[in-house]
C-alpha positions in Angstrom: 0.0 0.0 0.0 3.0 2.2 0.5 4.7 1.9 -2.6 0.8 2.3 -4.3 0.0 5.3 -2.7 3.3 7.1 -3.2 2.7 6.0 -6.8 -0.5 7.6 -7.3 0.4 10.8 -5.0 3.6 10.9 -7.6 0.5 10.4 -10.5 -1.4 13.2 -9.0 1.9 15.4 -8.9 3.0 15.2 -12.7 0.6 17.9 -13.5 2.2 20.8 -10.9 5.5 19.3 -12.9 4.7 19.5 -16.4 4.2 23.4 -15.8 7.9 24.2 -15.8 8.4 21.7 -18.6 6.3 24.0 -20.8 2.6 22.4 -20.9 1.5 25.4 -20.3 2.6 26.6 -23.5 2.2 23.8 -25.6 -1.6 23.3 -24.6 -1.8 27.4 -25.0 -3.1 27.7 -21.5 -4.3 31.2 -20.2 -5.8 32.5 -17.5 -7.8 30.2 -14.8 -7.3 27.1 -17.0 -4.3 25.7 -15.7 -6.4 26.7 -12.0 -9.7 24.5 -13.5 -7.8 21.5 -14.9 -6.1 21.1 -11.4 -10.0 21.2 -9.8 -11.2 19.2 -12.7 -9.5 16.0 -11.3 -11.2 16.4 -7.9 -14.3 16.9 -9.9 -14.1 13.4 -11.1 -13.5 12.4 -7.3 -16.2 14.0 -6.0 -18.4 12.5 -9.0 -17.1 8.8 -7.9 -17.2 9.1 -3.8 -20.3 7.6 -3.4 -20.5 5.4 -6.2 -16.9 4.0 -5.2 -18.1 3.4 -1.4 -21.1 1.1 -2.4 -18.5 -0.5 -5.0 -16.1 -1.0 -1.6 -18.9 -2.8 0.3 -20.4 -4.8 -2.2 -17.5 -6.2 -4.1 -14.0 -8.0 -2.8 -11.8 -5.1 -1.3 -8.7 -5.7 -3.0 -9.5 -6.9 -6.4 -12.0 -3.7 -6.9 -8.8 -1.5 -5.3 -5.9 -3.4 -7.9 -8.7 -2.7 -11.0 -9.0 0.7 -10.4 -5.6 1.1 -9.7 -4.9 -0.6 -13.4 -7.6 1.9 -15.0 -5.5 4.5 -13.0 -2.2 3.9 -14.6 -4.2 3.6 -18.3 -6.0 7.2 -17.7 -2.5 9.2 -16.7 -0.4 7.8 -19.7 -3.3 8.9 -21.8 -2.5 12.7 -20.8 0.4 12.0 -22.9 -2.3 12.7 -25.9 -3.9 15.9 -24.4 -3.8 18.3 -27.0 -5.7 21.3 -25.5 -7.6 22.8 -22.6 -11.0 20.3 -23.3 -9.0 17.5 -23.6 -6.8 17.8 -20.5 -9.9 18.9 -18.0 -11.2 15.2 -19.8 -8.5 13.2 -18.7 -8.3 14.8 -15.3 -12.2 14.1 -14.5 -11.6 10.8 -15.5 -8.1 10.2 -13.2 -10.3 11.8 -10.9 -12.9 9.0 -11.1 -10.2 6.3 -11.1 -8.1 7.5 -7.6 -12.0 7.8 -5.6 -11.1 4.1 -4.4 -7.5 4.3 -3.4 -7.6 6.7 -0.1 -10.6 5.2 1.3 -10.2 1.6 0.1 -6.9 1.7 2.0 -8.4 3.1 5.4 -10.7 0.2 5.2 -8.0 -2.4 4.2 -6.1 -0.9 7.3 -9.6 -1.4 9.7 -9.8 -5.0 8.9 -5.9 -5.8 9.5 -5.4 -4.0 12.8 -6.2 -3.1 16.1 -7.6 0.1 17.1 -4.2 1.1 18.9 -2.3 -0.1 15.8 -4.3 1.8 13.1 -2.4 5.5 13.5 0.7 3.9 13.0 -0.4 1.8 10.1 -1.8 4.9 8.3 0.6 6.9 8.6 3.4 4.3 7.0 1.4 3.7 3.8 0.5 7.6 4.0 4.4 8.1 3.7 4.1 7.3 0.2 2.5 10.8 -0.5 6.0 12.0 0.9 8.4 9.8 -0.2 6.7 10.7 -4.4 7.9 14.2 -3.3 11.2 12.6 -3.3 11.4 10.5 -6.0 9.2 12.7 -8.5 11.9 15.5 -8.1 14.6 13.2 -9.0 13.0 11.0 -11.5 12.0 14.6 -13.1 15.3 15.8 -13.7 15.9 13.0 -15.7 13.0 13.2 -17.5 13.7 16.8 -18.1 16.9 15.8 -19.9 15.2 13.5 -22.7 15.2 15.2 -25.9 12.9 13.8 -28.1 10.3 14.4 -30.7 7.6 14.2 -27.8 8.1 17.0 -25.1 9.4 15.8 -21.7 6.1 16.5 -19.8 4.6 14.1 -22.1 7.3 11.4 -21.9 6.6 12.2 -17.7 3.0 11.1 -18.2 4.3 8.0 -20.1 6.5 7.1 -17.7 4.9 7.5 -14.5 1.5 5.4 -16.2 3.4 2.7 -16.8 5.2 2.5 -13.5 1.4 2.3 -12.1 0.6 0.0 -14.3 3.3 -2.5 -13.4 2.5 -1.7 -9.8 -1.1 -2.4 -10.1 -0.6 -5.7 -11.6 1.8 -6.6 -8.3 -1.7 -5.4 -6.3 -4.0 -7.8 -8.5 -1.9 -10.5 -7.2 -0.6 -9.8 -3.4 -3.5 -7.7 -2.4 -5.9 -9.5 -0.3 -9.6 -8.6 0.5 -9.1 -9.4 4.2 -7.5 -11.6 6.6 -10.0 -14.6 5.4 -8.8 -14.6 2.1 -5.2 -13.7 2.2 -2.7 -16.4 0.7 0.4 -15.5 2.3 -0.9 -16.7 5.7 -2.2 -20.3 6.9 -5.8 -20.9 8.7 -4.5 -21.2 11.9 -2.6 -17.5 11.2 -6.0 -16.3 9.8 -7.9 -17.1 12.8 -5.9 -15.5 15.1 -6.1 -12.8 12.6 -10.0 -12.5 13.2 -9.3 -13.0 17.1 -7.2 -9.6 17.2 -10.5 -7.8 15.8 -12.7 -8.5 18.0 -11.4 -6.3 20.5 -12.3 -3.3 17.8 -16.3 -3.9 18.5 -16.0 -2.2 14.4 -17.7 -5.5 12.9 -16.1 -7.8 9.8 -16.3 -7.1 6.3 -19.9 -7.4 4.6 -21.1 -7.3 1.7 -24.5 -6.2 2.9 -25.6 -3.0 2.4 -27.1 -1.6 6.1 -29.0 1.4 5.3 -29.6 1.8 9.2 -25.9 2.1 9.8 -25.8 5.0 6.5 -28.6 6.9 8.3 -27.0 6.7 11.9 -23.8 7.7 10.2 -25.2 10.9 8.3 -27.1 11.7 12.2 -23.6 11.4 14.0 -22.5 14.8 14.3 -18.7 13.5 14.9 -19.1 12.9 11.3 -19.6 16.4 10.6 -16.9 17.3 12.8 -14.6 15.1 10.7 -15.8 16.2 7.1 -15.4 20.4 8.1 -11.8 19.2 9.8 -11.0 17.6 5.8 -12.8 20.9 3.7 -10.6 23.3 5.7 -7.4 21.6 5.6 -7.6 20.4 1.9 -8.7 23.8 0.8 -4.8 25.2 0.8 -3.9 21.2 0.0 -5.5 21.5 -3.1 -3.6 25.3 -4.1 -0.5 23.8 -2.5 -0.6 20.3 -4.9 -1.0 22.4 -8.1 1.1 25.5 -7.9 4.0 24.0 -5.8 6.4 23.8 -8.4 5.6 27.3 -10.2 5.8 28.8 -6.5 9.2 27.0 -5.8 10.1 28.4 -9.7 9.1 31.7 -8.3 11.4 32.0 -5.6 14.1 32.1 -8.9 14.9 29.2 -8.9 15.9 27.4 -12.3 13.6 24.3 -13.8 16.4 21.8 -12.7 16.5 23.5 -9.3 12.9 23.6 -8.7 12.8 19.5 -9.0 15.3 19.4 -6.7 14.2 21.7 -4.2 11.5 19.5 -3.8 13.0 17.1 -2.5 13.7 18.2 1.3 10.2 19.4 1.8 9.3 16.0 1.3 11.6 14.4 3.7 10.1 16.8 6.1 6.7 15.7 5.7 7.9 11.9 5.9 9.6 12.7 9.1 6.4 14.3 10.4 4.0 12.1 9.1 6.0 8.7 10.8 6.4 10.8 14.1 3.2 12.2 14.9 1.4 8.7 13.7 3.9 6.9 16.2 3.2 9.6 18.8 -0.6 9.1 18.7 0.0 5.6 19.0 1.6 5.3 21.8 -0.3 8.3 23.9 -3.7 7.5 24.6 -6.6 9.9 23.6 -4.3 12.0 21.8 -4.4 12.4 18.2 -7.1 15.1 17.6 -4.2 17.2 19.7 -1.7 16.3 17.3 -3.9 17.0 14.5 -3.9 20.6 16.2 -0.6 20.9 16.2 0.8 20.2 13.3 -2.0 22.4 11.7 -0.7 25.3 13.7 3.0 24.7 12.3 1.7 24.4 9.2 0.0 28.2 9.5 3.2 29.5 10.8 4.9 28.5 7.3 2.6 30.4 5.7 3.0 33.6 7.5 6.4 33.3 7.3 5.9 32.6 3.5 3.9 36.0 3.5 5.7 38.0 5.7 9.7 37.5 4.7 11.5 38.3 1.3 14.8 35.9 1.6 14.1 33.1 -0.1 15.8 31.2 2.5 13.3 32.0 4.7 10.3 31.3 2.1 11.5 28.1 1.6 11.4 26.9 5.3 8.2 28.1 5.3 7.2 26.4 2.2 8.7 23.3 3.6 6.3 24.1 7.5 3.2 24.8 5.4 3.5 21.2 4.1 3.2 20.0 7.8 -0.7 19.6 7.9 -0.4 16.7 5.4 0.5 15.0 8.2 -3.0 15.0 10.1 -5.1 13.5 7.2 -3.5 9.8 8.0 -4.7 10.7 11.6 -8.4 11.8 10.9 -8.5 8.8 8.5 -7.4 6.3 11.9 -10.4 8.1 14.1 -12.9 7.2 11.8 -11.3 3.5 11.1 -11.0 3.1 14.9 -14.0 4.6 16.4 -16.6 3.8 13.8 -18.2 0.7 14.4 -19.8 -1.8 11.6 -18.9 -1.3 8.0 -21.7 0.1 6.0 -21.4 3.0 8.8 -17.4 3.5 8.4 -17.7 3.3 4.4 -20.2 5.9 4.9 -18.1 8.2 7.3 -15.3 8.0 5.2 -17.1 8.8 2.1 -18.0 12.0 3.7 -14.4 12.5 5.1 -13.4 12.3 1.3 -16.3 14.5 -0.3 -15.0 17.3 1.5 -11.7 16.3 1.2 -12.5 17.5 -2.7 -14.6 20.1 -2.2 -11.5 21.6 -0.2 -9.2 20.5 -3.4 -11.7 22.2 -6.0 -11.5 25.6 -4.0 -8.1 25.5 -3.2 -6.5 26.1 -7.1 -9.0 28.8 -7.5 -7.6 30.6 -5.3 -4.0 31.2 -7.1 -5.2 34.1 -9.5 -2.9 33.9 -13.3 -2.6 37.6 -12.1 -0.4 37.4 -8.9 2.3 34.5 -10.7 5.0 33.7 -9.5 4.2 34.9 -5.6 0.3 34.7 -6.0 0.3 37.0 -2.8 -3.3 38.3 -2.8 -3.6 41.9 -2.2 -6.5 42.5 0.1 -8.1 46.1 0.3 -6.1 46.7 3.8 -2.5 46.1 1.4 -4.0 48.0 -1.3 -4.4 51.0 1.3 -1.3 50.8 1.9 0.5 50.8 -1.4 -1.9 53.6 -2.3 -1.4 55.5 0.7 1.7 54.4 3.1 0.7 57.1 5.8 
């Protein structure tokens, strides 16, 4: 699950990385486009929440996970073709509607493997992918960025990444089991004592019974609200952050080589946070909604300081502390996989987690006005005052 989700994080990222490899310009881009194609994928998403829950609970978990996962892979290479603005806001919905499964379906997978004290710990290590594809997208990108061929390199980066999914999907069709009854890799004596450790949850087995009772309790529970508002908010500068990362990092003047690389130490700093505050909340009881706190307060110090300071020194630590609140969404996604008992109800919650989780992505990009590149530091009326009239 790590190496899948860092895959498709890597996926979602190629689009914030073909900007500085000139897709832009070749599609002839202007304005809010570039702003709509990044919502356009979230879009999709939204379009395939609910759809992709009752697909979760009625069908085999990880064969309906490794399929879409496949379709995935097939849908990014295919922005290789993209030719203008329509055509790339078509593949996006569509990539979209493909990654709906892969976040949820893994908090579920996680529910039905591990105890309710193990689950942080366990999100957060497959939720390391998300920081590990900073890593290895900035370094796999300055290779690409050297091919010279007849195709440009933001195409060949499509390419390249679809087929590494691909590959990685057909691994999943294989190893990925739909729960601890089915799993190959361990014997029946292994598998019960799989089941045993459960039952401690109280969360209920996987089903594939559809409990409307358990939807309507879950859409009455207002910790479900509290959870879905907690995802909106947070995703909102998620979403502006995914798509204009690299054309902010390019903004701090740095070079298109430089820019991949610069990337890659603001994604060791997320990995480091993500694996310490999952641990933490882990091991200290009643604790992760404090953590989640925290690390969303860090995060709103980066961005003061990304506001406030003109070295680019000191911009890039805070671009690097903004990142930081990343690092609560594997911790929301364990209090809902921990807490929520039977699994009609948890699908449901997490569906709801992840609706807003895109509603926040939509707003974010449009946000970043083609007006304010490369700093996209909105001037509010108090700042405008002031330009106009310093006394």
């Amino acid at each position: 699950m790590l190496v899948a989700y860092m895959l498709q994080f890597l996926d979602k990222q190629t689009l914030s990385s073909s900007t500085i490899m000139g897709i832009i310009t070749d599609l002839k881009l202007h304005g809010s486009q570039y702003s709509w194609a990044s919502s356009c994928f979230y879009f999709g998403y939204l379009f395939a929440t609910y759809p992709v829950s009752l697909i979760l609970i009625k069908f085999p978990l990880g064969k309906s996970l490794s399929i879409m996962f496949l379709i995935w892979a097939i849908i990014l290479a295919c922005h290789a073709a993209a030719k203008n603005f329509a055509t790339l806001m078509v593949t996006r919905f569509f990539l979209g509607i493909a990654e709906a499964s892969i976040s949820p379906g893994f908090s579920l997978i996680t529910s039905l493997w591990y105890r309710t004290s193990e689950q942080p710990w366990r999100h957060g290590l497959w939720f390391c992918g998300n920081s590990l594809s900073s890593v290895f997208s900035g370094l796999i990108g300055y290779g690409i960025y050297h091919i010279h061929d007849s195709l440009a390199s933001w195409k060949w980066l499509f390419i390249i990444f679809g087929i590494l999914t691909f590959v990685w999907g057909l691994v999943l069709l294989w190893r990925l089991p739909d729960s601890p009854r089915n799993a190959k890799f361990i014997s029946e004596k292994e598998k019960k004592i799989a089941m045993h450790r459960l039952r401690a949850n109280q969360a209920g087995f996987k089903s594939n019974k559809l409990e409307l009772s358990q939807i309507k309790e879950a859409l009455l529970d207002y910790k479900t609200w509290l959870v879905a508002v907690y995802s909106l908010t947070t995703n909102i500068p998620n979403g502006g952050s995914l798509a204009f990362s690299s054309l902010i990092l390019e903004g701090f003047g740095f070079s298109v080589l430089n820019t991949f690389l610069m990337g890659i130490p603001m994604g060791i700093v997320i990995f480091l946070f993500v694996l310490s505050t999952t641990y933490l909340s882990s091991k200290l009881p009643n604790a992760r909604c404090l953590i989640i706190a925290a690390v969303n307060v860090i995060s709103i110090t980066g961005a003061v300081v990304i506001y406030t300071c003109d070295t680019i020194g000191a911009k890039y630590a805070g671009l690097c502390l903004m990142q930081v609140f990343s690092s609560g969404m594997p911790l929301s996604m364990a209090l809902v996989s921990s807490n929520i008992g039977g699994f009609t109800k948890r699908a449901t919650v997490i569906t709801c987690l992840f609706t807003c989780y895109c509603a926040g992505n939509i707003i974010g990009p449009q946000l970043f006005f083609a007006r304010e590149a490369p700093r996209y530091k909105v001037i509010t009326p108090i700042s405008l005052k002031l330009v106009i009239d310093p006394g």
